[in-house]
N, C-alpha and C positions, 0 to 999 in steps of 0.2 A: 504494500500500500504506500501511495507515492507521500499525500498527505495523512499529517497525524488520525488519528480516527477521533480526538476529543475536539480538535480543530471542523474536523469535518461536520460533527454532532453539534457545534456548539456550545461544549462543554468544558468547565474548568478541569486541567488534567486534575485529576486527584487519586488518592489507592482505593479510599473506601469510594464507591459510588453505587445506588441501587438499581439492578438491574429494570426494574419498572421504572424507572426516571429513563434509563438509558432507552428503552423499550418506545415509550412516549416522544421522546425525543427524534428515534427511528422513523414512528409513525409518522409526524405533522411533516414531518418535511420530505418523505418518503410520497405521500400524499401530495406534496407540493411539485415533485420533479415526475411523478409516475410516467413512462413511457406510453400509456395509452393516453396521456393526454397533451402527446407530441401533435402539431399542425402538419407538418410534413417529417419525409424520411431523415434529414438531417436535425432537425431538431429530437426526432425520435432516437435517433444514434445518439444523442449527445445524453439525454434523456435516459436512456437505458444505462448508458456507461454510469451516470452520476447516480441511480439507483445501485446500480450494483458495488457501489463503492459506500454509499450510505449503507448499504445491507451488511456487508463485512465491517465497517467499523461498527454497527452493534451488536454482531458475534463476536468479533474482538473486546468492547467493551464488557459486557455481558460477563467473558470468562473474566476471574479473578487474577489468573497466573500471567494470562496475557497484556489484560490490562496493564497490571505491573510493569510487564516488562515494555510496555509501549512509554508506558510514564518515563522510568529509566532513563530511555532513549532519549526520551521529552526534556527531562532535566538532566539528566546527569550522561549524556553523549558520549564523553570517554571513560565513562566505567559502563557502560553499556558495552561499550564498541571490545573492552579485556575481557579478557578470558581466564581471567582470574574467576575460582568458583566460590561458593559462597560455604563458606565453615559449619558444619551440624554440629547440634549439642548431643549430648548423651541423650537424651529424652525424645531425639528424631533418630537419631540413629537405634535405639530400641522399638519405636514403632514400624520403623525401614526390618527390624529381623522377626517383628510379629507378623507382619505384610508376608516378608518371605515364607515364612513356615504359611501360614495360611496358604498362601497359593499351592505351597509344595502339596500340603495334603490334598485340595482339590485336584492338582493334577494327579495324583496317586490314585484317588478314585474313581477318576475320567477314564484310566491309564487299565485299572485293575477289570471297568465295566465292562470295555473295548473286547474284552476274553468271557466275559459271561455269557453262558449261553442257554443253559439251565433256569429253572424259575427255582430251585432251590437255590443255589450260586446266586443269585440276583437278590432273593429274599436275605440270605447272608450278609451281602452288602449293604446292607440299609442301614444298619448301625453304624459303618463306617462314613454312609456319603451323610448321615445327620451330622457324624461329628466332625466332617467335613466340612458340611453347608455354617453349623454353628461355629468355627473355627472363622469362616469367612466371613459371615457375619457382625461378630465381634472385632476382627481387625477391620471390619468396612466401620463401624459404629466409631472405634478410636480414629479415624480418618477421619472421619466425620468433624469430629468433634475438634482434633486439632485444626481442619480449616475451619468451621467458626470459632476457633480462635484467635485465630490467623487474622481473618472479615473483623474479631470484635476489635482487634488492636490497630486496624487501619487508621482510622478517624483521629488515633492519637499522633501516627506516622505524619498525616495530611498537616497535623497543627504545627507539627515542628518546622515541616518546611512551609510553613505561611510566614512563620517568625523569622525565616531568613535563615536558621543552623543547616548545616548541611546533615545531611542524611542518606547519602548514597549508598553507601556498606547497607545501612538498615535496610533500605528499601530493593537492594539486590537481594539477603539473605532472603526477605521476603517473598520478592519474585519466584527464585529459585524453590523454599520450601513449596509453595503455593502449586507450582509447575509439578513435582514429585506427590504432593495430595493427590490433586487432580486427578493425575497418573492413575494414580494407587486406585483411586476409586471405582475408576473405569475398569481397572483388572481384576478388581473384587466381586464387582458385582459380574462380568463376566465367568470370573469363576464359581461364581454361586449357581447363576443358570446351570453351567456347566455340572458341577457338583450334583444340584438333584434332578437332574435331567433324566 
């Protein structure tokens, strides 16, 4: 995306922002530029281009991890630009080895079904894909929970750099946790389907 997506939106770059503000924001002006109500084919080109650029900046804003790192970019340009990675604490790095066991065991029972072929053998299995599926569940639920933690301590992020301090470290560690949530969640709950499939 060539321009910002909060420029684009009309929005102040910020970390915390609500995805229904972003949502609304999409619509009135999405509404304003709609391609069916180009007069001719060039304005219709043009038209369609600026909708489709509206549409991904409020997918963009929308996610958390993304947004982050568009702000990043917004503010802080050459810590965006390093490839310097952002330092976990002990307390993400032990959710990062609940995450792994979790998926392991749902693979193990995806893995163990794939050979079932018996209704006794399958019946067998059922204890293991519950305590699969609750394995999954439980590291999806601490996911969970560390991004709205993540979301609650935005707002405090946004104040600091209103006040002028800088904040780039914070707001990369940020980005980066937030992009690994994300992740996580989407592999969790795929392994859940998967699990008692």
């Amino acid at each position: 995306m060539t321009t910002d997506p909060f420029s684009l939106l009309g929005l102040e770059p910020t970390a915390a922002l609500d995805p229904a503000v972003v949502r609304q924001v999409f619509q009135e002006r999405a509404a304003a530029v709609h391609p069916d109500h180009g007069a001719d084919a060039a304005d219709r080109a043009e038209r369609t281009a600026l909708f489709a650029s509206l549409n991904e900046a409020q997918r963009c804003l929308s996610s958390t991890p993304q947004r982050l790192r568009v702000l990043l970019q917004v503010r802080y340009p050459e810590l965006a630009a390093s490839h310097a990675g952002a330092v976990m604490d002990g307390a993400f790095m032990e959710l990062f080895g609940a995450v792994g066991a979790a998926l392991e065991k749902a693979k193990a029972v995806q893995s163990r079904r794939a050979g079932v072929v018996s209704a006794l053998a399958r019946a067998m299995l059922m204890a293991d894909e519950t305590m699969a599926a609750d394995a999954v569940m439980g590291a999806l639920g601490a996911v969970n929970d560390a991004m709205g933690a993540l979301e609650r301590a935005l707002p405090a992020l946004d104040e600091t750099m209103r006040s002028g301090e800088a904040c780039g470290p914070q707001l990369k560690a940020a980005a980066a946790r937030a992009g690994f949530l994300e992740k996580w969640q989407a592999q969790l709950r795929a392994a859940h389907a998967g699990a008692v499939g």
